[in-house]
N, C-alpha and C positions, 0 to 999 in steps of 0.2 A: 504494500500500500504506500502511496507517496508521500511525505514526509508532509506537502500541506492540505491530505486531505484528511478529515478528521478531527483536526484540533480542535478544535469544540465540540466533540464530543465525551460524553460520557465516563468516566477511567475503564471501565469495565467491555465496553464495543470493542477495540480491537483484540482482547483477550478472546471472547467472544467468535467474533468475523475468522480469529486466525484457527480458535480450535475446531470449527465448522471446518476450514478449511480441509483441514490434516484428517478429520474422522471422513472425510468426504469421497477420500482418495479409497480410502477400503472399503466404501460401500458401493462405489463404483466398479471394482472389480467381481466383487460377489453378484451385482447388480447381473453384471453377464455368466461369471464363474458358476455360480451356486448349482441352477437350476440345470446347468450343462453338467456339473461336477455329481448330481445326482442321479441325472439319467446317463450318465459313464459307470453309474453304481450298479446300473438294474433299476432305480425306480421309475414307474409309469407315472402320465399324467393326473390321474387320479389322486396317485397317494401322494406327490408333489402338491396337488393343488390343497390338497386339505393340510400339509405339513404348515403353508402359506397362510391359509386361514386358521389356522389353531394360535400361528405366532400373532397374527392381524390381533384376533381377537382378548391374548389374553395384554397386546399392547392398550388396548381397548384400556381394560380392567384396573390397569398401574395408573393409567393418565388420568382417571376417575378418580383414582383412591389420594393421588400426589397433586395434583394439577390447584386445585381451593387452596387445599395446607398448604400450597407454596404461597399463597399469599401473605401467612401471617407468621411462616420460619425463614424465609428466603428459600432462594433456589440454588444457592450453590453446593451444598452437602448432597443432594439429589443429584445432581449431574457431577458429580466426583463419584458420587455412587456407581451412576451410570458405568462410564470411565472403568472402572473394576468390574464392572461384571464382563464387559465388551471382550475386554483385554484378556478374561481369563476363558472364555469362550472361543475366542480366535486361538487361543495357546492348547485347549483342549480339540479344538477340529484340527490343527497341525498336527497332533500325535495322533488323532484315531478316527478311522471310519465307522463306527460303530455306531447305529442307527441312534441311541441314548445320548451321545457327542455330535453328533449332526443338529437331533429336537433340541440339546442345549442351545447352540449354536444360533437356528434359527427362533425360538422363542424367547431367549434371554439377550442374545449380541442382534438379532434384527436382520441375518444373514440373508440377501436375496431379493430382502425389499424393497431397499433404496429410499432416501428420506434427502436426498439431498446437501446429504452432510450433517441432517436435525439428528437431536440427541435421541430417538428412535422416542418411546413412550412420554421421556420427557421435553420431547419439542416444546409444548404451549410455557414451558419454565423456562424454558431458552428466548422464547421470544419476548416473554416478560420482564424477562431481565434483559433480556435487549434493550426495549424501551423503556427502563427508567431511566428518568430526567432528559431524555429528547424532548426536543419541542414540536408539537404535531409539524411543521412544515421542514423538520429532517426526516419525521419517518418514513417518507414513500424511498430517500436515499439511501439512508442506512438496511432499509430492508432486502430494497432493490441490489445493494450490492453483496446483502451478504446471500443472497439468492444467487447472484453471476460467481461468485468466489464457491461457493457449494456446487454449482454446474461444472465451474471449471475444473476441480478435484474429483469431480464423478467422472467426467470425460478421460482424465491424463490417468482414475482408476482402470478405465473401461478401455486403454488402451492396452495398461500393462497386464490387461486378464488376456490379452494374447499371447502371453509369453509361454503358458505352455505348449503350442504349438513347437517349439525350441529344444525343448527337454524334451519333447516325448520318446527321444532316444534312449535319453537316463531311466527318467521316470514314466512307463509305459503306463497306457490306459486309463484310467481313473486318477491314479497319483501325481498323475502330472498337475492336477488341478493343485494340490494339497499347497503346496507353498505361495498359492496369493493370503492364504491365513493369515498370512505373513503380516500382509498391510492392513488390514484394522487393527493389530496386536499393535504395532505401530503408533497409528495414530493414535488409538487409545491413552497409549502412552505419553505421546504429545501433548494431546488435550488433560490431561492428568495436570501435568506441569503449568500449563498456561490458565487453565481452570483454579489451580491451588493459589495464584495469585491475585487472582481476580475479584475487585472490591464487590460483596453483595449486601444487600438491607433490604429488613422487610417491608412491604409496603403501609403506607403513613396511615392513621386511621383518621377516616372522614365525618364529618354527621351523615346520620342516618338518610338525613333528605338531600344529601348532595346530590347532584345532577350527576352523570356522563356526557364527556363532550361533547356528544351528536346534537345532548341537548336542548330544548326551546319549548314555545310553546305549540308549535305545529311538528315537531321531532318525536317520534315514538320512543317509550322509553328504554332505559338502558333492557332491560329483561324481554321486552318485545323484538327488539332487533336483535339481540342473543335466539329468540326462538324463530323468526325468519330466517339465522344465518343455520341453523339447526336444518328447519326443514330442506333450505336450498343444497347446501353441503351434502345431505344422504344424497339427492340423486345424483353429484357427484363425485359421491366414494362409492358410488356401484358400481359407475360407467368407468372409472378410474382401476378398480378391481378388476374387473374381468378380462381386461387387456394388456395393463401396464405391467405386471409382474414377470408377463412370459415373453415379452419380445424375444429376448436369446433364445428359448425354446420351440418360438414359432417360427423363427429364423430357421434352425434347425431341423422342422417338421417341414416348412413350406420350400423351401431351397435346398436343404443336405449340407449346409455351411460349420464348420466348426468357428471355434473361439478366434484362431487366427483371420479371421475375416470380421464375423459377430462382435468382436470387440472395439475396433473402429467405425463399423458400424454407428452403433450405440455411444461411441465415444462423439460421434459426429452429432449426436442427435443432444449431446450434453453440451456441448459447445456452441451449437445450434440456440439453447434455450439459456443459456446464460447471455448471448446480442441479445437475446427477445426480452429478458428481463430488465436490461437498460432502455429498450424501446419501449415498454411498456412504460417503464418510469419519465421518460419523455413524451409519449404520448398522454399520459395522465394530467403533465403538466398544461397539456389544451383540452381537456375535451373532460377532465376529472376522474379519480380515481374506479368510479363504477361504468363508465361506459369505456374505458379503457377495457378493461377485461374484457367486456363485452365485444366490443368490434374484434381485439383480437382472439379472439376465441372459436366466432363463429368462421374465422378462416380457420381455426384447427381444428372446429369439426368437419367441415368440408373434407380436410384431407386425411383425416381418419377414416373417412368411409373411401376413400379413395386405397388408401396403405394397401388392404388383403386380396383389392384387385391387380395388383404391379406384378405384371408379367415377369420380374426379372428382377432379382436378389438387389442388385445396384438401386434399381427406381425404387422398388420400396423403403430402402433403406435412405434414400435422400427425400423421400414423401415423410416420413416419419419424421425423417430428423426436421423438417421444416416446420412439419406440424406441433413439434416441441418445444419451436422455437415461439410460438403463438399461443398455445396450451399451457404449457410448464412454464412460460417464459411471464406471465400473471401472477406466481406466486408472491415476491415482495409487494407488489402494490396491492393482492388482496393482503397479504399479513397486513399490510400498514393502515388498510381500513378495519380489521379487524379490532386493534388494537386504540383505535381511534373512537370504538363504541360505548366503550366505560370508561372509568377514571381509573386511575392507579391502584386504588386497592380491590378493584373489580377484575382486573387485567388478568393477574391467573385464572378466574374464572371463563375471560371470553375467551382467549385464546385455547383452556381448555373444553369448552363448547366447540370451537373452530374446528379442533384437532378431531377428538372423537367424533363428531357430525362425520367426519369426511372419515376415518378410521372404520368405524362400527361397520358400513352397508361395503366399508371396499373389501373388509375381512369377508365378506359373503361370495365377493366376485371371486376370488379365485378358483375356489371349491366349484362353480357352477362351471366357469369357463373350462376347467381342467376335465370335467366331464364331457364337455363338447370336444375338446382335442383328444380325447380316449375316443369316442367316436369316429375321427377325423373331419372333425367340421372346422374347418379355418377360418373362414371367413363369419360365421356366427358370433363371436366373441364380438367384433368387430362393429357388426351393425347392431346388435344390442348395445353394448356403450354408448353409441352414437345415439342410440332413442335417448339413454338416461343424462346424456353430456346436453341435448339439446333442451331435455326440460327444465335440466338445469339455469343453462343462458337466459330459458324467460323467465325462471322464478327470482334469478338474481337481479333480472333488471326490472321487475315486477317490485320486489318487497325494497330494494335502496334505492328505487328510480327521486327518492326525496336526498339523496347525500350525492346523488350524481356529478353536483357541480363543486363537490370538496374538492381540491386539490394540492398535493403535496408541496 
């Protein structure tokens, strides 16, 4: 990061933005690794798909239980927590293929799912602590970049999971996967470090009638807009489920492609979606944060239902990665309206609404979709999310079409 960007920020942001970065890198390689590293095992689609939703769901459960409480203990002892579990999780799938250190793996370190670099469960603590003491017109910035800095370390993950291609001489068949372990154990460990120094406090306590800053007299209240972002979010974390998790594997099913190709693939479609989250962050700047997402969105549904019909490993793989860059590329400026719905001591709350909303229905999609590709249906995955992404788009521009002209 440049030496003059940031200085007025927060002490705690770059701490923050950098250990995002470094956890970023190993979830990007399992992002493509994992789901290839298990069907090199013997597993079928099926029991992949429910491994995906059993981890979905029980991330569900923690963010439930921790997400409130971080409001009034802080959020840094949580995500140090984190940190240790990841780290010994990665260091148990390096030693063993053994189906009991794989479910560690994927239900406790978050293997396969891809978060962007977020602290897996405890995301909405990460972005809470993000935003203390920002002033609403830094956060579409701070979000936006630490959205592009997570894309970029999923990408440069998503490159080095082609490295077993390399080895498969040494390490034949399945083992060759074993040593991307490597880099979450890693970063973990990074983020350890830069986490243990990082200033946190709990949030200030307010009167009871405090407003949220959406607030006014024509502005829904803070609990109303929490349950619009609720409903809107399930549909989608459905359409998000049933597709997102398996690209490497449907790469693999619809083409015959291994890791050495799949991982620059996907590395392109991360690098694709970190421009898209500085352009959304500039496009937000004219036209405001809710119709932002909006416009660019509805060009990533377009090319989502385009993706399963590309005749040829290449075009799909640069349809996707486009689409990513329009789709995925909305995260920071939705985080920065998210967080913009409550006040500071509400803030774990919305963002844990945010989180689980989109968590809960995406833990579903795997487990269905992964019964469509046991079938061999490729392209179903495909245009069902597309139903669930597109009722999405109305409900979001339906329930904030009143904060539309906020802008960062």
């Amino acid at each position: 990061m440049p030496a003059a960007v940031g200085q007025d920020w927060p002490p705690a942001v770059r701490s923050l933005i950098a250990a995002r970065f470094a956890r970023s890198i190993g979830q990007g390689a399992l992002v493509v690794g994992f789901t290839l590293y298990l069907h090199a095992l013997g597993w079928g689609a099926a029991r992949i798909g429910a491994l995906l939703s059993a981890a979905l769901l029980l991330a569900v459960l923690l963010t439930l239980l921790v997400g409130p409480l971080s409001d009034r203990l802080g959020r840094r002892h949580f995500l140090l927590a984190y940190e240790c579990v990841v780290l010994v999780s990665a260091l148990l799938a390096l030693c063993s293929a053994q189906d009991w250190a794989l479910w560690v793996g994927a239900l406790l370190g978050g293997f396969g799912r891809g978060a962007n670099g977020a602290a897996g469960p405890f995301g909405p603590l990460e972005q809470a602590w993000l935003a203390q003491g920002l002033q609403p017109e830094q956060r579409a910035r701070v979000f936006s970049l630490n959205a592009t800095l997570g894309f970029g370390g999923m990408a440069l993950g998503a490159l080095l999971a082609a490295l077993p291609a390399l080895w498969q001489g040494v390490l034949p068949g399945a083992l060759a996967f074993r040593p991307l372990f490597g880099l979450p154990l890693l970063g973990s460990a990074i983020g350890l470090a830069l986490l243990w120094r990082a200033p946190d406090r709990a949030a200030p306590q307010a009167p009871a009638s405090a407003a949220g800053e959406p607030g006014g007299a024509s502005t829904p209240r803070p609990h109303g807009l929490l349950l619009r972002l609720a409903l809107a979010n399930s549909l989608n974390g459905l359409g998000i489920g049933l597709v997102a998790p398996w690209m490497a594997y449907w790469y693999a099913l619809r083409f015959g492609h291994g890791p050495a190709s799949i991982g620059p693939a996907l590395a392109a479609s991360f690098i694709a979606s970190a421009l898209g989250a500085q352009l959304a962050r500039r496009l937000a700047q004219h036209v405001g944060l809710v119709d932002a997402v909006v416009y660019m969105r509805v060009v990533g549904l377009a090319l989502l239902l385009l993706t399963p019909f590309s005749p040829w490993f290449g075009l799909a793989a640069a349809v996707w990665a486009v689409r990513s860059a329009f789709n995925r590329g909305t995260v920071g400026v939705r985080q920065a309206l998210v967080v913009g719905l409550t006040d500071e001591r509400r803030r774990g709350l919305a963002t844990t609404v945010n989180n689980v909303s989109v968590m809960l229905p995406r833990a579903i999609g795997p487990a269905i979709s992964g019964l469509m590709l046991a079938r061999g249906w490729l392209v179903a995955p495909f245009l069902v999310a597309a139903v669930f992404q597109g009722a999405y788009l109305v409900a979001y521009r339906g329930f904030f079409a009143g904060l539309s002209a906020a802008r960062p």
